[in-house]
N, C-alpha and C positions, 0 to 999 in steps of 0.2 A: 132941868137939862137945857144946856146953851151949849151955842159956838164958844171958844174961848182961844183968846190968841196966847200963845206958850211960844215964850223963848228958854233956846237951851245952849249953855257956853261951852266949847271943853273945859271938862274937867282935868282931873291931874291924871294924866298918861305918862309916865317917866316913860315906859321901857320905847314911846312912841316921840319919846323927843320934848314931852310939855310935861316936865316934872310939877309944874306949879300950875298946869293949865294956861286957858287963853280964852282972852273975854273975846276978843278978834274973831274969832271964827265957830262957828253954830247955826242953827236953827229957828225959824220964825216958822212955826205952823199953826195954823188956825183947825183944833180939834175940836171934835164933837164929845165932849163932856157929860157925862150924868155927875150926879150930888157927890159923888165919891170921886171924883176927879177922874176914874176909866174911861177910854173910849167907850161911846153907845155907838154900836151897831145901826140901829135903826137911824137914830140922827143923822149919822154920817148917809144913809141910802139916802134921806132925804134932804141931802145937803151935798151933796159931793162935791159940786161945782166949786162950792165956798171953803171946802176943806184943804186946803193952800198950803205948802211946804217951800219955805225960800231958804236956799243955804247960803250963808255968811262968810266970809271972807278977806283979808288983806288983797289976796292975790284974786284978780279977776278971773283967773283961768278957771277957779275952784269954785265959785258962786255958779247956784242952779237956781232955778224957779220950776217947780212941780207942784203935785198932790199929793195926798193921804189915802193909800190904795188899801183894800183890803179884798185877800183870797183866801177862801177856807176859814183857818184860826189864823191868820200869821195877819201882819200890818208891812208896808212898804212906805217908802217914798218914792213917788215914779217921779220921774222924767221924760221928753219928748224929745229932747233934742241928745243925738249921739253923742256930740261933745260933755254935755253934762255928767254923763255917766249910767250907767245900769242902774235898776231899780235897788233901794238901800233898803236891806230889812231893817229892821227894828227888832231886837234880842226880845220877844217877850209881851212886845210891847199892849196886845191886849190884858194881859194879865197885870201891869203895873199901872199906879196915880201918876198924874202928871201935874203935881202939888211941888212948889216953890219947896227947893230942899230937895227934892227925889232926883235919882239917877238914872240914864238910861245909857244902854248901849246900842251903838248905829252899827252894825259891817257897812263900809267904806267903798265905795265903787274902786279903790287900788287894792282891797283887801283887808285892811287895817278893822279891828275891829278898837273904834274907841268910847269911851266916857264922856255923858256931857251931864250937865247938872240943869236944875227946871230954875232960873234964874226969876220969870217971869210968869205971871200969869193975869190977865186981865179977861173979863168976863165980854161978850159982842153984843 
């Protein structure tokens, strides 16, 4: 069980505008990992600091830098700063691998709930 930095691209959104997706904008999060590629729990308490969410971008307006929050069963992405946006849940996200190939869905600080795909995975 390790940190592991996970990048994630849009996926294909048509009815959201990116019929064919967009490598441009995503996700750089450094997760806490067990063998099965799931979040671990306990890693992550003992790691929080290092568990790091940066959102990707063309447009600077839309780039955040946060964390990997977790309440109850659910998983976020926080933020600090108001402009950033509200805290982003993650559709699931304890429940699914986050293994090159897998999909995940974010709700969207405007609402939008979209697809991204696990593009990367490198082990910390």
């Amino acid at each position: 069980m390790s940190l592991t930095r996970v990048v994630m691209r849009l996926g294909r959104n048509p009815d959201a505008g990116f019929p064919d997706g967009d490598d441009h904008h995503g996700y750089v999060v450094i997760a806490p990992l067990d063998k099965d590629g799931k979040l671990d729990t306990e890693l992550w308490r003992a790691n929080k600091a290092a568990c790091t969410v940066d959102r990707f971008s063309p447009d600077a307006t839309e780039t955040a830098d946060g964390w990997l929050s977790h309440r109850g069963t659910r998983w976020f992405f926080r933020y600090d700063e108001e402009e950033e946006g509200p805290d982003e849940p993650v559709y699931r996200l304890g429940e699914h691998s986050m293994r090159i190939g897998d999909y995940l869905t974010i709700h969207e600080a405007d609402g939008d709930d979209l697809t991204y795909k696990i593009t990367e995975t490198t082990p910390l």
